[in-house]
N, C-alpha and C positions, 0 to 999 in steps of 0.2 A: 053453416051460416046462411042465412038471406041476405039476398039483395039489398035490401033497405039496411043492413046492418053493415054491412061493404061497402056502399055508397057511403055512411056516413063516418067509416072509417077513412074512408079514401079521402070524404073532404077535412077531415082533421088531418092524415096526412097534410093535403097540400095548404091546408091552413097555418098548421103551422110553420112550412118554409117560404109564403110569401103571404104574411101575415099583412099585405094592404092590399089583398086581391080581394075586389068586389063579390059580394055571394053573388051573385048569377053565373060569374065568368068559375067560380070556385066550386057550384056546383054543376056548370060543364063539363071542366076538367076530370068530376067526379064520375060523373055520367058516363064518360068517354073511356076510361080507365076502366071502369064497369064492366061498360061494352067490350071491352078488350081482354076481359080476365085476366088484370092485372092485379095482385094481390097489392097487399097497403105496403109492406116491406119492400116489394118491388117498387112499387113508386116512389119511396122516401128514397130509394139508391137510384131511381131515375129521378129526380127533382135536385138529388146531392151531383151528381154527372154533369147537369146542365149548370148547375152554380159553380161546377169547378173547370167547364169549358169557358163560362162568361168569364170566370177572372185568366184564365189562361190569354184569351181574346184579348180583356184589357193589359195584361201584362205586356201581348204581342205589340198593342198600340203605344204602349209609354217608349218600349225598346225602338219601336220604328220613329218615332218621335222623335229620342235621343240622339237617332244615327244618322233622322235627315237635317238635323238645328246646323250642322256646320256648312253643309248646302242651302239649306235655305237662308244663311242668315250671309253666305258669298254672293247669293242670286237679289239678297236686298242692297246690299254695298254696292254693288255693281249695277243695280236699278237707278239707285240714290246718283253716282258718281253721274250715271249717262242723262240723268235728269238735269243733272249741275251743270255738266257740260252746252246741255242743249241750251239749258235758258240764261248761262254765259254767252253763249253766241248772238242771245235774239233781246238779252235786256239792256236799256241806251248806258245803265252807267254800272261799273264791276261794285261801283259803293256799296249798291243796294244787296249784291249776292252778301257781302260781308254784314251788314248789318241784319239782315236776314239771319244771319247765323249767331253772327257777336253781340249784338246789343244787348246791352245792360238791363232794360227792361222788355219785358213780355210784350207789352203792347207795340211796342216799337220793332220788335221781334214781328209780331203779326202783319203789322201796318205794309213790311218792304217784303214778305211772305205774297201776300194780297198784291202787291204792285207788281212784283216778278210774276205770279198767277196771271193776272190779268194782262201783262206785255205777252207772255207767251202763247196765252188765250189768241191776242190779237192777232199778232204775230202768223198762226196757225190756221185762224180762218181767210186773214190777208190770203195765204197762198192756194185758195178755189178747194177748201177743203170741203166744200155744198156738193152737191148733186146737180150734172148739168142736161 
């Protein structure tokens, strides 16, 4: 076989396992493979390895995902609580923590969200939190 007939075997190869690869970058790869005297069956079992490392890979991210949700999700309850606590201390009336949480409607939700932000804002630069 020629060159030119291997090349264009190699880019049907890789054309067909990543069917939305650009021709230039598809016949790189071909070029490259070429260059390497890699036959086209070799490559289809090297193109099939890398797709079943990528889903390995992904597999390993769902599994790690799964195992850190019960830590990450202690590390948010415990952010949340130390947040409560802080701007419990620093807002003038507990009303507004409750309404903040409890009220009936969203807007009024937001409204004491926004006031407890902003005492605790003030709060926070009050104590020389600048550059002196």
């Amino acid at each position: 076989m020629n060159e030119q007939s291997i090349h264009e075997e190699l880019a049907a190869v890789v054309a067909a396992q990543a069917p939305g690869l650009p021709a230039e970058k598809l016949d790189e790869l071909a070029a490259a493979a070429a260059g390497l005297h890699i036959s086209p069956e070799t490559m289809q079992q090297i193109l099939e390895a890398f797709d079943r490392v990528a889903e390995a890979v992904k597999e390993m991210a769902r599994a790690l995902m799964e195992a850190f949700k019960p830590i990450i999700d202690w590390a948010k309850k415990t952010a949340e609580r130390f947040i409560e606590a802080l701007a419990a201390g620093i807002v003038p009336r507990r009303k507004w923590l409750h309404l903040a949480k409890h009220a009936k409607k969203a807007r009024t939700r937001k409204k004491y969200r926004n006031r407890i932000r902003r005492a605790v804002f003030a709060a926070l630069a009050a104590e020389g939190g600048g550059s002196s």
